[in-house]
C-alpha positions in Angstrom: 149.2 -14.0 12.7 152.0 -15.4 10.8 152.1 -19.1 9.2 155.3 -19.2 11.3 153.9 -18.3 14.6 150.7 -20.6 13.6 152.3 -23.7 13.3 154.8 -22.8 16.7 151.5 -22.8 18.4 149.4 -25.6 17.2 152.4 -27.6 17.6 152.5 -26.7 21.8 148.9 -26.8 21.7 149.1 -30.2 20.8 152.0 -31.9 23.1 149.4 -30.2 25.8 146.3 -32.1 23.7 147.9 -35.6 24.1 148.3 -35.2 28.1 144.7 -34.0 28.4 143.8 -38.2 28.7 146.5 -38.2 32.0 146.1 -38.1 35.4 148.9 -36.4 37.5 150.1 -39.9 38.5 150.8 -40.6 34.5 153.5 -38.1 33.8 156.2 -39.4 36.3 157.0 -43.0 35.9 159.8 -44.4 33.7 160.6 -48.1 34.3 162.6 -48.3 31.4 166.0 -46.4 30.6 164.4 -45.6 26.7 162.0 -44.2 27.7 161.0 -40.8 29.3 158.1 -39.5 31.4 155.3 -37.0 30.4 157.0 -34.6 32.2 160.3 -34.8 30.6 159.2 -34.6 27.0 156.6 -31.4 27.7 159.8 -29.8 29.5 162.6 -31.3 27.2 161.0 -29.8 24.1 160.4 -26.5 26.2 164.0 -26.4 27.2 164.7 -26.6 23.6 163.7 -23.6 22.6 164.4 -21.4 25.6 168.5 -22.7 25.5 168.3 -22.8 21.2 166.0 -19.4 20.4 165.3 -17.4 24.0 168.9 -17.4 24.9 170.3 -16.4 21.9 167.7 -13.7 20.2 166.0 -11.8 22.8 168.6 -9.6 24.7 168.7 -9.6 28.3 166.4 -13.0 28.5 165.4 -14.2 32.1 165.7 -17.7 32.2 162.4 -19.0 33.8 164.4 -21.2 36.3 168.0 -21.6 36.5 168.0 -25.7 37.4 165.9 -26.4 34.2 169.1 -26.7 31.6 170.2 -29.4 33.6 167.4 -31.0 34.5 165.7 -31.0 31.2 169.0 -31.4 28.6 168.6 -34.8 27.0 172.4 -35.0 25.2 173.6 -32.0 23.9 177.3 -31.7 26.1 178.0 -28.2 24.2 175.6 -27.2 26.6 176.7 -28.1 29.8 176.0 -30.7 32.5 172.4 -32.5 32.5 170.4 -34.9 34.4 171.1 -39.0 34.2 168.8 -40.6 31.7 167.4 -43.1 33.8 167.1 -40.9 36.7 164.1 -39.0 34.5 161.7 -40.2 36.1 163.2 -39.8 39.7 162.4 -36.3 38.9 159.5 -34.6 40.9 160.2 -31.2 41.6 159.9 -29.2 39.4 155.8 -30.8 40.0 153.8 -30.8 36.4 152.3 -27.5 37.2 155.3 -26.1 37.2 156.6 -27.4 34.0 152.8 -26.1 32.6 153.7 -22.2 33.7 156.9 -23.1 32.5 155.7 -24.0 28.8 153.2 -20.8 28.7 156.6 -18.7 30.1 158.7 -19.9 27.0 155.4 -19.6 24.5 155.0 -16.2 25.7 158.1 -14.8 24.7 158.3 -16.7 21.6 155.3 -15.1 21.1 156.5 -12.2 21.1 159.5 -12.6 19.1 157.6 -13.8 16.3 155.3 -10.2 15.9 158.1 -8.7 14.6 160.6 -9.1 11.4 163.1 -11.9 12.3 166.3 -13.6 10.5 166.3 -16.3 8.2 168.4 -18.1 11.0 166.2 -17.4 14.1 163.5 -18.4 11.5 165.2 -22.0 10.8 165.8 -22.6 14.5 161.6 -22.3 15.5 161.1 -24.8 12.4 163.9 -27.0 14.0 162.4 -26.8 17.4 158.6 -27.3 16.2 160.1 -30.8 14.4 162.0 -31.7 17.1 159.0 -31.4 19.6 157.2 -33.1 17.1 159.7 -36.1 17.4 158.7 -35.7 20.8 155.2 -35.7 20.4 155.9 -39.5 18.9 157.8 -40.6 21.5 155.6 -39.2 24.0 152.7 -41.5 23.5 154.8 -44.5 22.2 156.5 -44.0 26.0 153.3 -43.7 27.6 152.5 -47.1 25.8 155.1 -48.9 27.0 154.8 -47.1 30.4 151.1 -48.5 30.9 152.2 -51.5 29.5 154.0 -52.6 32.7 150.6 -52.0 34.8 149.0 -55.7 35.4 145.2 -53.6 34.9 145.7 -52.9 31.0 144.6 -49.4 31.8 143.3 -47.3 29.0 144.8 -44.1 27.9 141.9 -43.0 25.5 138.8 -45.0 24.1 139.0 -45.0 20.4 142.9 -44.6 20.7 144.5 -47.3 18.6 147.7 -46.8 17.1 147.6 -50.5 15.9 144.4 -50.8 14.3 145.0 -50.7 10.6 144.8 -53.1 7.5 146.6 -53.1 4.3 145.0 -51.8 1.5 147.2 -53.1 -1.4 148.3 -56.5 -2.3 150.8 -57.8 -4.6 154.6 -56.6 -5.7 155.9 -53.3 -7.3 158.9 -54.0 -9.9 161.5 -51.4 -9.8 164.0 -51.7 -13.0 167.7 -51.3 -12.6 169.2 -48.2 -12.5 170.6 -45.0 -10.8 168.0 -43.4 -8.7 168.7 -40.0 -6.4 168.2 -40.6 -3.0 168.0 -37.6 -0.6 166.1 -34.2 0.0 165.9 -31.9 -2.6 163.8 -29.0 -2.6 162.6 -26.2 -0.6 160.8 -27.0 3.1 162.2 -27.9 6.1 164.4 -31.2 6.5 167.3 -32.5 8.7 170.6 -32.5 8.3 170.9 -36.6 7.9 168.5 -36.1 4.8 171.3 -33.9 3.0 173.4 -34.9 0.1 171.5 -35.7 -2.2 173.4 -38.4 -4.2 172.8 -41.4 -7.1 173.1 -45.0 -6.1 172.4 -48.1 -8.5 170.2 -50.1 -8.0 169.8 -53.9 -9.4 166.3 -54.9 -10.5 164.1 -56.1 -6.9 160.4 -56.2 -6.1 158.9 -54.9 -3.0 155.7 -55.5 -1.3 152.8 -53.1 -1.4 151.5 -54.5 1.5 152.8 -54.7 4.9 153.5 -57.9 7.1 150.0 -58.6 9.1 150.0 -60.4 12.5 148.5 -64.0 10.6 151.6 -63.5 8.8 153.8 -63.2 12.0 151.9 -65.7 13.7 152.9 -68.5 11.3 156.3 -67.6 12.1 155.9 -68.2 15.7 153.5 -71.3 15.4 155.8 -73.3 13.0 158.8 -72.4 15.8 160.5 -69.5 14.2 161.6 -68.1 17.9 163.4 -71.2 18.4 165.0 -72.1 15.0 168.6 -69.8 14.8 168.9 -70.2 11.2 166.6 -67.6 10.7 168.3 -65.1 13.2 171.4 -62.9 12.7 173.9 -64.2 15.7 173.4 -61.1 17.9 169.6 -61.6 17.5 170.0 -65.2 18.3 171.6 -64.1 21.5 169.2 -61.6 21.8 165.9 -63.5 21.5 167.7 -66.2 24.0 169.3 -63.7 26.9 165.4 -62.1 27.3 163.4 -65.1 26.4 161.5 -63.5 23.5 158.5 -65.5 21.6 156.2 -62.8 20.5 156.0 -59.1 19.4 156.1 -56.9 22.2 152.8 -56.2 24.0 151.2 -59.7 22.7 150.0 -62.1 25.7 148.3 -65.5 25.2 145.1 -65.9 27.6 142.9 -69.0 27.7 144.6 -69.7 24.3 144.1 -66.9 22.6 146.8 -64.2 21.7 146.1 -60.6 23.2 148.1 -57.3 23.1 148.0 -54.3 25.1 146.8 -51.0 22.9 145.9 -47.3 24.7 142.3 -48.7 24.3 143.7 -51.9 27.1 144.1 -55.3 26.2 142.6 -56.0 22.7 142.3 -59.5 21.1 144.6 -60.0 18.0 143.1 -58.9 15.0 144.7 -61.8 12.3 144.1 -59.5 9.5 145.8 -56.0 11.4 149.2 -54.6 10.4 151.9 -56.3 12.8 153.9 -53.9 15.1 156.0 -53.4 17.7 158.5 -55.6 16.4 162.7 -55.4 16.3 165.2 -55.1 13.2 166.1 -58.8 14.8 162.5 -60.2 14.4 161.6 -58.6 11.2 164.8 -59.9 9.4 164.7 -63.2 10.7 160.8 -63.2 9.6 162.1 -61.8 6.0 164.4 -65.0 6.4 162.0 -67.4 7.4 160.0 -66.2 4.4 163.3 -66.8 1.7 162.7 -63.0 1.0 164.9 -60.0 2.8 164.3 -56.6 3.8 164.8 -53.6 1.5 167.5 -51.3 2.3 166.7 -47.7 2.2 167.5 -46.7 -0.8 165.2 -49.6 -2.4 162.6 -48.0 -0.1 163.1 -44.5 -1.0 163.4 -44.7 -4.8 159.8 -46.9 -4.7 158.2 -44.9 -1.8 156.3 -42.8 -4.6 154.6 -46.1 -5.6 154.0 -47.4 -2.3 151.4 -46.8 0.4 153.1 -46.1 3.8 153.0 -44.1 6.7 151.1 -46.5 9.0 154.4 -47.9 10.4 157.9 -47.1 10.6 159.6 -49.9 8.0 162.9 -51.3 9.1 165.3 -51.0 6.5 168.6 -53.6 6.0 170.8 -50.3 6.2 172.7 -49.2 8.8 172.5 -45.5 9.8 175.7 -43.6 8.3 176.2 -40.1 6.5 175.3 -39.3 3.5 178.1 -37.7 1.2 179.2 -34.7 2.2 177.5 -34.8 5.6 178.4 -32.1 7.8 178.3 -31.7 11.2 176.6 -28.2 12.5 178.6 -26.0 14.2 177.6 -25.6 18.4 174.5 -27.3 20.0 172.5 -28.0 17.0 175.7 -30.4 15.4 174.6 -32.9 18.3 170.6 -33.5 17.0 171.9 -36.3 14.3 175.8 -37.0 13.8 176.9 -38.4 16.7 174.2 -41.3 17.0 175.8 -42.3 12.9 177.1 -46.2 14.7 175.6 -49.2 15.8 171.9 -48.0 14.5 169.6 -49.3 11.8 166.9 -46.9 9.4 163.6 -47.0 9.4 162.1 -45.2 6.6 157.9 -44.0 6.5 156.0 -42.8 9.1 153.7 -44.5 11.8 150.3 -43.8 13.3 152.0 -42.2 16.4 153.7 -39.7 13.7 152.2 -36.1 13.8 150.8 -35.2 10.6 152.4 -33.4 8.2 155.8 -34.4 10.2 156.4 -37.4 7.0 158.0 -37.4 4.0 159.7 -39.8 2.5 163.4 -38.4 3.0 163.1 -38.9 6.7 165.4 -41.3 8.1 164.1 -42.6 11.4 166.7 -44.7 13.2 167.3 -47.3 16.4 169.3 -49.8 17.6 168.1 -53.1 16.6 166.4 -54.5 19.6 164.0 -51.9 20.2 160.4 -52.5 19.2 158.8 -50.0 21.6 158.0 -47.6 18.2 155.2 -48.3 16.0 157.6 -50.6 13.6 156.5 -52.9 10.9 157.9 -55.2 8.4 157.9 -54.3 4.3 159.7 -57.2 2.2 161.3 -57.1 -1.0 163.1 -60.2 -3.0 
């Protein structure tokens, strides 16, 4: 078997792996736009390669069912009509066991495509679609988070199933020296296009933290009033924190006095000395604030990831997401996976827990809008 055709299939295998915890009630609901159902993501990334590889490279390809492209299309208009966003999870027909004959239709003929000699192009596309249903992979359990979240039960997903269980293992501050660092991919293996263009930047002299902010840290922000003081808060998180009436991290509940959050393992005491998460670009630079420190942006990040230890949370950065130079758009579908979301956005570089392995490097530039916190975010410092 080819290393090619390996990885396609331990990377289906395991989208099916993380659903083997559900029950057929868990893969429909969506009671937030964000966020998609079960369903969607194990079709979505299915749809993926049928319309990007099945389409294109096998000659007279039967489409397993013609309703799927629009159903099952998350953004990509050079493809045609597709299903509202929030209306995902309105979705029950096609039922789960559909989408599951579905998945083993597409693998099949992938399958098959992959026993024989193919192009360096069809080649890129099945390393394009095994990271983006990778992507998925993330999303897919960090939406079936916040999806259980909303059930007044704490249900558990998995015992033994913490993605917020972790401690830092490094104190103190890393010294990086002024100077022009490369930032970008360079290299052979596979990367996406907003990783290109590798360039030089100068950087002045700055420390960063080795460790990450814990939730003692973040509690001393809230107990000394740091939700209601807006000198701390950028003027659209002031507004922010005020229009929904935030005063902790998300998932954190206070019972009998005591501050709880919900975890796949249920409702968990706070652990003091455990990584803080699930927090927004507004609360982690007001913290930085708070703290007379700052965020790094991500070049600071990149040019002392080699030093650091990370990939136990996506870091926010204090840089907004934008091209690199000489960014190009793709030509046809593929141009819509990165370009067009280049506004309004903020980067998060590392990894988290909910990352699938061997999906991190530290080129990878994660981004979302400032308010969401519904990823496995944390909170790196530098001064």
């Amino acid at each position: 078997m080819s290393e090619l055709l390996q990885l396609f299939q331990n990377t289906r295998a395991q989208s099916v792996a993380l659903c083997e915890p559900l029950h057929i009630e868990d893969y429909l609901p969506q009671p937030v736009d964000f966020a998609s159902p079960p369903k969607w993501h194990l079709s979505h990334s299915t749809w993926f390669f049928e319309e990007m590889v099945l389409k294109k490279f096998v000659t007279d390809y039967k489409i397993f069912n013609p309703h799927f492209s629009f159903l099952f299309n998350s953004y990509y208009q050079t493809i045609g009509e597709r299903a509202i966003r929030t209306e995902r999870g309105t979705i029950t027909r096609p039922t789960v066991a559909e989408v599951y004959e579905y998945r083993k239709y597409v693998d099949a003929h992938i399958k098959r495509l992959l026993q024989n000699a193919i192009s360096p192009e069809l080649e890129e596309l099945i390393i394009l679609g095994v990271n983006h249903e990778q992507q998925h992979q993330e999303l897919l359990i960090t939406d079936l988070k916040h999806t259980f979240s909303y059930n007044p039960i704490h249900p558990v997903y998995k015992e033994n199933f913490n993605l917020t269980a972790q401690n830092n293992e490094e104190d103190g501050w890393l010294q990086i020296s002024e100077g022009i660092y490369k930032i970008g991919f360079e290299g052979e293996g596979f990367h996406f296009d907003n990783e290109k263009g590798r360039h030089k930047v100068f950087l002045h002299d700055f420390e960063i933290s080795k460790f990450l902010v814990t939730n003692a840290d973040f509690l001393e922000f809230m107990e000394v009033g740091g939700y209601d003081n807006f000198k701390f808060w950028l003027d659209e998180g002031w507004n922010w924190v005020n229009e929904n009436q935030i005063k902790s991290p998300l998932y954190w509940t206070k019972i009998d006095g005591d501050w709880h959050s919900f975890t796949l393992e249920g409702l968990k005491p706070i652990e003091h000395d455990d990584i803080l998460t699930h927090i927004s670009f507004y609360e982690a630079q007001a913290f930085a604030c708070w703290k007379g420190l700052r965020l790094p942006t991500e070049f600071e990040w990149e040019a002392a990831a080699d030093q650091l230890n990370w990939g136990k949370r996506w870091e926010w950065t204090y840089s907004a997401y934008l091209p690199y130079p000489n960014f190009q758009i793709a030509e046809g579908a593929v141009g819509e996976y990165n370009g067009k979301f280049m506004v309004s956005q903020m980067v998060l570089r590392g990894a988290s827990t909910a990352t699938p392995k061997g999906h991190e490097r530290k080129t990878y530039r994660n981004f979302f809008h400032p308010k969401h916190r519904w990823q496995v975010t944390g909170i790196r410092l530098a001064k």
